[in-house]
C-alpha positions, 0 to 999 in steps of 0.5 A: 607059862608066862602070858606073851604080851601080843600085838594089840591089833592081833587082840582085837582081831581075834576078839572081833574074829570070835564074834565078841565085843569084848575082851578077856580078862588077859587079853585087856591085862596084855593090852596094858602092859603093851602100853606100858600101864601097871597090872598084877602079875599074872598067868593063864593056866589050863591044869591043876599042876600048872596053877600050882607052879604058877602060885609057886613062881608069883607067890602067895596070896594068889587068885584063881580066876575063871576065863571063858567068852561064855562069863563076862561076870566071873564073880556072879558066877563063882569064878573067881577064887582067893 
């Protein structure tokens, strides 16, 4: 369940590979900690059993964030969840 810190020239490629000009929320987080700058803990979960886990293993309080490249603004959205 732990996010893989990627390459960074893997993130951008897939991005520009999917036609964005942008990057997930993720994909940036993962960006920093290749560079050694300080983010929250997180983990991208797909179900409800794993978010569960998750909020289990990082411990409370969490937030739920939506992640799709069709909403950039999660919050004018309702997608983001505390």
């Amino acid at each position: 369940m732990r996010v893989r810190v990627q390459d960074p020239k893997q993130i951008i490629e897939k991005a520009l590979k999917d036609g964005r000009k942008f990057l997930l929320e993720p994909e940036a987080k993962s960006l920093c900690v290749h560079y050694s700058i300080s983010v929250p803990r997180f983990m991208v979960v797909n179900d409800l059993e794993s978010a569960i886990k998750a909020a289990h293993e990082l411990g409370y309080p969490v937030v739920l964030k939506v992640v799709s490249p069709d909403i950039i603004h999660k919050s004018d959205v309702g997608g983001v969840i505390l």
